[in-house]
Structure formats: structure tokens, C-alpha cells
NUMIBA-76462 format. One record per residue (C-alpha): residue number from 1; residue in three letters; x, y, z. Coordinates in pm, whole numbers, m for minus. Layout:
<rs>
{seq:NUM	type:ala	x:X	y:Y	z:Z}
...
</rs>
This chain:
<rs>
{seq:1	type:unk	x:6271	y:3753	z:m7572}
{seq:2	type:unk	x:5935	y:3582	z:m7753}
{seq:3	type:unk	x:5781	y:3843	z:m8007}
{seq:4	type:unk	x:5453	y:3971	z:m7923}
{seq:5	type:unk	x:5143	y:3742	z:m8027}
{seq:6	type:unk	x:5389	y:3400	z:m8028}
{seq:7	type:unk	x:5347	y:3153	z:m7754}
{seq:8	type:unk	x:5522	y:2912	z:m7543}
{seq:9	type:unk	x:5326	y:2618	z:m7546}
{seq:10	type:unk	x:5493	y:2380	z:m7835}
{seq:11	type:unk	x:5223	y:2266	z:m8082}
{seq:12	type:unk	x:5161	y:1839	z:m8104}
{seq:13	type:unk	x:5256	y:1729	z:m8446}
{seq:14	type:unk	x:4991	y:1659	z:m8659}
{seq:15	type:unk	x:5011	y:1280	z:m8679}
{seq:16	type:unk	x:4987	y:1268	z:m8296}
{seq:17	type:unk	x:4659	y:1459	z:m8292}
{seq:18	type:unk	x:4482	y:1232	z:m8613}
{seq:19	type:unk	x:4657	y:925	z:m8444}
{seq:20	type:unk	x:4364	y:911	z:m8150}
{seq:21	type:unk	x:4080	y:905	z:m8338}
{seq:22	type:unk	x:4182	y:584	z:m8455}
{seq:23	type:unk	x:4113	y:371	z:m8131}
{seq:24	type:unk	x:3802	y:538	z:m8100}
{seq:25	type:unk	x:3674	y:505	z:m8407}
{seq:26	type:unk	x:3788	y:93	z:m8417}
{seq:27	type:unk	x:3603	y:67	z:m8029}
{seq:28	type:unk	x:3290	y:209	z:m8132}
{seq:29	type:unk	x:3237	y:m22	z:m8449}
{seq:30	type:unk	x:3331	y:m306	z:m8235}
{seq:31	type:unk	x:3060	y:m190	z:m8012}
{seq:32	type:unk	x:2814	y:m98	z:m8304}
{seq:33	type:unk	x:2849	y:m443	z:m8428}
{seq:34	type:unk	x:2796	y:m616	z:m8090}
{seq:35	type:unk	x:2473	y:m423	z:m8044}
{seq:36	type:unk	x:2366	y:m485	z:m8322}
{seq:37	type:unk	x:2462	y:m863	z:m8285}
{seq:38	type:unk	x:2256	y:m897	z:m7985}
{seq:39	type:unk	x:1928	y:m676	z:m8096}
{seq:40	type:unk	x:1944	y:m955	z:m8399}
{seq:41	type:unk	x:2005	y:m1226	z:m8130}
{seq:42	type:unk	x:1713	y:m1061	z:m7869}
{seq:43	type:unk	x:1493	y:m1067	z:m8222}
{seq:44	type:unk	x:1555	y:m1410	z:m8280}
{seq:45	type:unk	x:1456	y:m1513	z:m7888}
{seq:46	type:unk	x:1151	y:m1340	z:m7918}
{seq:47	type:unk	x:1030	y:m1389	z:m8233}
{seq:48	type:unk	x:1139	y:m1712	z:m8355}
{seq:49	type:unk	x:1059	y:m1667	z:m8691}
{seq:50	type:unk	x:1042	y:m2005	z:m8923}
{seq:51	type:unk	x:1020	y:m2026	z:m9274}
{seq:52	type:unk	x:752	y:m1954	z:m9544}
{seq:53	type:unk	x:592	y:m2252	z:m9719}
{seq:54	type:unk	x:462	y:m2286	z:m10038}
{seq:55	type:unk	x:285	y:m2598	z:m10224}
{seq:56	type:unk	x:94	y:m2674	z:m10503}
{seq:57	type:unk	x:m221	y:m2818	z:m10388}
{seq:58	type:unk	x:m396	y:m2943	z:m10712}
{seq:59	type:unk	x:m325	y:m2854	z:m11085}
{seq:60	type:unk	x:m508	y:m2906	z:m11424}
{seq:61	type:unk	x:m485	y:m2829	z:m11784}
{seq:62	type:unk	x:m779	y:m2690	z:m12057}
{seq:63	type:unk	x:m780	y:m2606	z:m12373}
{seq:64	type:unk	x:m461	y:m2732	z:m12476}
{seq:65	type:unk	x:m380	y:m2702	z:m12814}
{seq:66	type:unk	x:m74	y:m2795	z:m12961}
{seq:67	type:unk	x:37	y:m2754	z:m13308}
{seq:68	type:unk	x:388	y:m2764	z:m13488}
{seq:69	type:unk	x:545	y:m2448	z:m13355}
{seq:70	type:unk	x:298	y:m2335	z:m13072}
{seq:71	type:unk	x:131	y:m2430	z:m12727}
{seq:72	type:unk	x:m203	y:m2302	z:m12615}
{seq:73	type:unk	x:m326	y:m2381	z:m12278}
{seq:74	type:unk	x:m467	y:m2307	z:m11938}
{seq:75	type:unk	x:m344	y:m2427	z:m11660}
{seq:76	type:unk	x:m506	y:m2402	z:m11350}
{seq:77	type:unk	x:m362	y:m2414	z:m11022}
{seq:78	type:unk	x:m454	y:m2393	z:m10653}
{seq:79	type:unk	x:m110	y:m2301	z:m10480}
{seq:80	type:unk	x:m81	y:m2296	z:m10057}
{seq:81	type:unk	x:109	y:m2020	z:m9915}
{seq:82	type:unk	x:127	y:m2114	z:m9520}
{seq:83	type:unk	x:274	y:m1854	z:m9245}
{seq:84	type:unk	x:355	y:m2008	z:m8948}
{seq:85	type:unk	x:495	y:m1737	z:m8759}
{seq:86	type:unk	x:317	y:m1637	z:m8433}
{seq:87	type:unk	x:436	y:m1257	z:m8428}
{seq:88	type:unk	x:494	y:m1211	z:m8843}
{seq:89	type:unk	x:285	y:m1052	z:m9068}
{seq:90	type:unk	x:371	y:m1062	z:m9451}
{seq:91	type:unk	x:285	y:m848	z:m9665}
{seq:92	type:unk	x:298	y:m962	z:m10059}
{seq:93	type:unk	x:312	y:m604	z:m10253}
{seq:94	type:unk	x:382	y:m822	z:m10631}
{seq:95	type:unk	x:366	y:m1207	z:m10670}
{seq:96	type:unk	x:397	y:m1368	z:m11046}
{seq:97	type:unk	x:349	y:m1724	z:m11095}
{seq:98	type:unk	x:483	y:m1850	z:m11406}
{seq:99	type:unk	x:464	y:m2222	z:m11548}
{seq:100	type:unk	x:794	y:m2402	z:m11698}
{seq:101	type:unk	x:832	y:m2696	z:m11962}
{seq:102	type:unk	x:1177	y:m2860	z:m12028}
{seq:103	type:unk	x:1343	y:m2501	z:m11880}
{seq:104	type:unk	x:1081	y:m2319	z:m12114}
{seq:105	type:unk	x:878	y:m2083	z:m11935}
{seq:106	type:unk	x:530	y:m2157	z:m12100}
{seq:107	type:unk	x:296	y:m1982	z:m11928}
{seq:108	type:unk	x:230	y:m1634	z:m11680}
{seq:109	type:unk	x:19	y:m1480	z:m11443}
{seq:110	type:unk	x:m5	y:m1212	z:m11165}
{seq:111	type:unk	x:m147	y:m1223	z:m10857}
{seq:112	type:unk	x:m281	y:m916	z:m10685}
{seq:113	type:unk	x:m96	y:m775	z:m10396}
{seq:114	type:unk	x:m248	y:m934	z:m9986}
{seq:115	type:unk	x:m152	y:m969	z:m9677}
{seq:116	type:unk	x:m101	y:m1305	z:m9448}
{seq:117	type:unk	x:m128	y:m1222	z:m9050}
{seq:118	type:unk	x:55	y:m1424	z:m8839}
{seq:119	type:unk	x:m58	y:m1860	z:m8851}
{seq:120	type:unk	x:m269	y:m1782	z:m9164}
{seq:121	type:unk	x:m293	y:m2049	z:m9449}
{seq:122	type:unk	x:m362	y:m1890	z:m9798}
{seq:123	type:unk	x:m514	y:m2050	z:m10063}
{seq:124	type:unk	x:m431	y:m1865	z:m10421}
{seq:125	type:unk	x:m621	y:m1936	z:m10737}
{seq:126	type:unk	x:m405	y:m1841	z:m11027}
{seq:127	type:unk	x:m460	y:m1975	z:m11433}
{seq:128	type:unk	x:m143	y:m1900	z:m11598}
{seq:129	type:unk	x:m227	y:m1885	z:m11973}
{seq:130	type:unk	x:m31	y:m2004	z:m12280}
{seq:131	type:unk	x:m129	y:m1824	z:m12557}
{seq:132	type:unk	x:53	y:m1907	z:m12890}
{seq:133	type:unk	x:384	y:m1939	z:m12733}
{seq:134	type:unk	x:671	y:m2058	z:m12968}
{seq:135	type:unk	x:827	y:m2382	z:m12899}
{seq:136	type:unk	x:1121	y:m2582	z:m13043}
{seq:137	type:unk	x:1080	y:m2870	z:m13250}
{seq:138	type:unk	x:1223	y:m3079	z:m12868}
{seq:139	type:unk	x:1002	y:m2976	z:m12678}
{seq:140	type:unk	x:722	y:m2999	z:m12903}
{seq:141	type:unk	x:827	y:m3356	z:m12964}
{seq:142	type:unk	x:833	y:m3384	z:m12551}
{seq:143	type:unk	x:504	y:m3238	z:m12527}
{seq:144	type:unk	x:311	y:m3504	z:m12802}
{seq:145	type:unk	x:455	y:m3773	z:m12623}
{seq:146	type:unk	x:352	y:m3625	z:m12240}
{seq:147	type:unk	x:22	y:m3596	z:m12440}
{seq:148	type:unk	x:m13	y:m3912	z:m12534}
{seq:149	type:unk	x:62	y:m4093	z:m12156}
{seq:150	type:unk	x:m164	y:m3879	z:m11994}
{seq:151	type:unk	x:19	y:m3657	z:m11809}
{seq:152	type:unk	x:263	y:m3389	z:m11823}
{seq:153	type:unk	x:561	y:m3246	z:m11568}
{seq:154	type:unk	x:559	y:m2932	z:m11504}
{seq:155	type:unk	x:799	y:m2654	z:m11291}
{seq:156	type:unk	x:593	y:m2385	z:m11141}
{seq:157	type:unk	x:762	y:m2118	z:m10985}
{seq:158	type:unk	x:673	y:m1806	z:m10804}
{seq:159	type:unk	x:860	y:m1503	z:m10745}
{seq:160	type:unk	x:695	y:m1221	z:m10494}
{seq:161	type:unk	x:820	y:m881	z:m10350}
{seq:162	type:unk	x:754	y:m945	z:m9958}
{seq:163	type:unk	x:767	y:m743	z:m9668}
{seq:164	type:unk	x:770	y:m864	z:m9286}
{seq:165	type:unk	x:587	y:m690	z:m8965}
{seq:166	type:unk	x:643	y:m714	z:m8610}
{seq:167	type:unk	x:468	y:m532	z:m8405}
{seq:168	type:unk	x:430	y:m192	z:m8551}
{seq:169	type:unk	x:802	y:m198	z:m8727}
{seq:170	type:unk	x:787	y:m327	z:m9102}
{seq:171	type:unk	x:1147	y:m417	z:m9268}
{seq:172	type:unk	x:1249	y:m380	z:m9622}
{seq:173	type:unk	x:1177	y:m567	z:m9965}
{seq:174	type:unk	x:1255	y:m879	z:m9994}
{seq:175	type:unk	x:1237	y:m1133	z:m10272}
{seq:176	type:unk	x:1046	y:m1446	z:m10219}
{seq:177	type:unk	x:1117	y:m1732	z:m10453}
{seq:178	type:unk	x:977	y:m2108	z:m10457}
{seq:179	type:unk	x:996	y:m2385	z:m10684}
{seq:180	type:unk	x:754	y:m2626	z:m10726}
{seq:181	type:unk	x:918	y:m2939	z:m10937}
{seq:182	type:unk	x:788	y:m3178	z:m11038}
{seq:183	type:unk	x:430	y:m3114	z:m11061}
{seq:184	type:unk	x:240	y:m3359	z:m11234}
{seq:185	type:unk	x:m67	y:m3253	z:m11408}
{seq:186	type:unk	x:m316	y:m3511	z:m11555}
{seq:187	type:unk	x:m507	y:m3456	z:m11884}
{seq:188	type:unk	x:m801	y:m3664	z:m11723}
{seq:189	type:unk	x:m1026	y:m3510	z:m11460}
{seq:190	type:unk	x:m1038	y:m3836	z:m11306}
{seq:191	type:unk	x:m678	y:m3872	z:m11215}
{seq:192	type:unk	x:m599	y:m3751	z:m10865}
{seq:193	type:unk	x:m342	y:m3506	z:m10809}
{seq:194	type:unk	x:m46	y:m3522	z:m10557}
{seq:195	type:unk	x:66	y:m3206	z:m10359}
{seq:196	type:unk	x:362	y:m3083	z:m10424}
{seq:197	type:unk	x:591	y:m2897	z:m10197}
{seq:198	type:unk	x:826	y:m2619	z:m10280}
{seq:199	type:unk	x:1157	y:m2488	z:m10214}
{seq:200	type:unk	x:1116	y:m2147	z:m10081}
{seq:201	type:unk	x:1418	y:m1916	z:m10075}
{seq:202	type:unk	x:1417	y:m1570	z:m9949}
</rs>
């Protein structure tokens, strides 16, 4: 005769009862992922995004100065940033442009934060000083001889925070770098300058 308050219905064993969750947990990540693989897809189709382009549309030098130890200069650049997206917006919240010799970064500047709407061609003005900066005996040896020809090769490379909008959704930070390499800058005035195109990463 069963005691008061016990029960007849056997209890499942514990494993049993965790054991279920399993297949339902594993079917709706596979379906998580698949909708998530086809809003990325559906994205794609609709937006077609292609990539940001950068250049370096024409490049000089003044006041360079270079002594045993140190380079001063200016260099003045006129860089391209081109969106071709029809449905993007980009938003640029920090962009530095710094100025490289023989791996040495020489030169720095800022640029202050904009925004590109969709097929929009920016032209940026930047003049990334060198003031005093220290220099080994190499590259100073590199630098009298550039001097001396008339022209020097350069690396300029820029490095921006970026965010993307479609519609009325904006996403998350992203990084923006390009490389510009070579870029050759003239010492004469009269020398015409080549554009340069850069590797853009993202």
C-alpha cells in the first residue's frame, strides 16, 4: 500500500530529460545561421556594394631641410577618396595620413572627421609635416642622394575609423587602410606628377 503524498508515476532519469534539449538547441543554430546566411546573401543582391578607392592625385615637397641627423619638410598632398556605391554612405569619424621613407614614418597629419554619400568623389587636402624628425645615418645617406636626382619615393598611407549606411541602419567601426607606394614626388614644380593608386583594405 503507497504511503500518503508518494506517487505512482515513475520519474524519467535525469539524462533523458537534459538529453532533448540537445536537438533543439543544434536545429535552431542551424537555422540561425541559414538566416542569417541569406539576410547577408539578400544584402548582397540588393546592395551590391564594391570597394572603396583611394589615390594620390598629385604630391609636392617645401621646405625641406636636411641635416646630419634630422629631416624637415612639408609635404603636400591631394589624395582621392572615391565611393562608388549606389545605396552606401560612409561615414569617416578619424582618418590620419602619415608619410613613410625607407619603412620610416617621416611625417603626420589628421584629417577632420566627413561624410561621402553614395557615388561621391572626395578630394582631401592634407600637408603632413616633418618637423626635426631623427633619422639614421641610411636613410639620411638615401635621402642626399634622392635629393640630388630630383626626386624622392615615398609610401603614404592612411588609416581611418569608417562606418557604412544603408538606408536608415548604420553598422559598426571599421578600419580602413590604403597604401599608396610608390609615390614619386619631384623637387621641381615643373615636373609632372603621376597618380598613384592604392591598396585599400578594410
Amino acid at each position: 500500500m503507497p504511503r500518503p503524498g508518494t506517487s505512482h508515476d515513475p520519474q524519467p532519469p535525469l539524462g533523458r530529460r537534459g538529453s532533448g534539449l540537445l536537438p533543439c538547441i543544434a536545429i535552431s543554430t542551424l537555422v540561425l545561421s541559414i538566416l542569417v546566411g541569406l539576410a547577408i546573401l539578400i544584402f548582397w543582391l540588393t546592395v551590391r556594394p564594391a570597394p572603396l578607392e583611394f589615390s594620390v592625385d598629385d604630391a609636392s615637397i617645401h621646405g625641406f631641410n636636411l641635416t646630419a641627423k634630422e629631416l624637415n619638410a612639408t609635404f603636400n598632398l591631394t589624395l582621392r577618396a572615391d565611393n562608388p556605391n549606389h545605396r552606401i554612405r560612409v561615414y569617416y569619424d578619424s582618418v590620419n595620413i602619415t608619410v613613410w621613407y625607407s619603412d620610416q614614418m617621416v611625417a603626420f597629419s589628421e584629417v577632420a572627421p566627413f561624410h561621402q554619400s553614395h557615388r561621391n568623389v572626395r578630394t582631401i587636402d592634407v600637408d603632413p609635416v616633418a618637423k626635426s624628425v631623427p633619422l639614421v645615418a641610411s636613410v639620411v645617406d638615401n635621402l642626399k642622394h634622392d635629393r640630388s636626382a630630383g626626386a624622392v619615393e615615398l609610401e603614404v598611407r592612411v588609416r581611418a575609423r569608417i562606418r557604412f549606411k544603408v538606408g536608415l541602419a548604420k553598422t559598426k567601426h571599421y578600419t580602413l587602410r590604403a597604401y599608396c607606394s610608390p609615390v614619386v614626388v619631384h623637387f621641381s614644380s615643373s615636373a609632372r606628377f603621376e597618380r598613384n593608386y592604392c591598396d585599400v583594405d578594410i
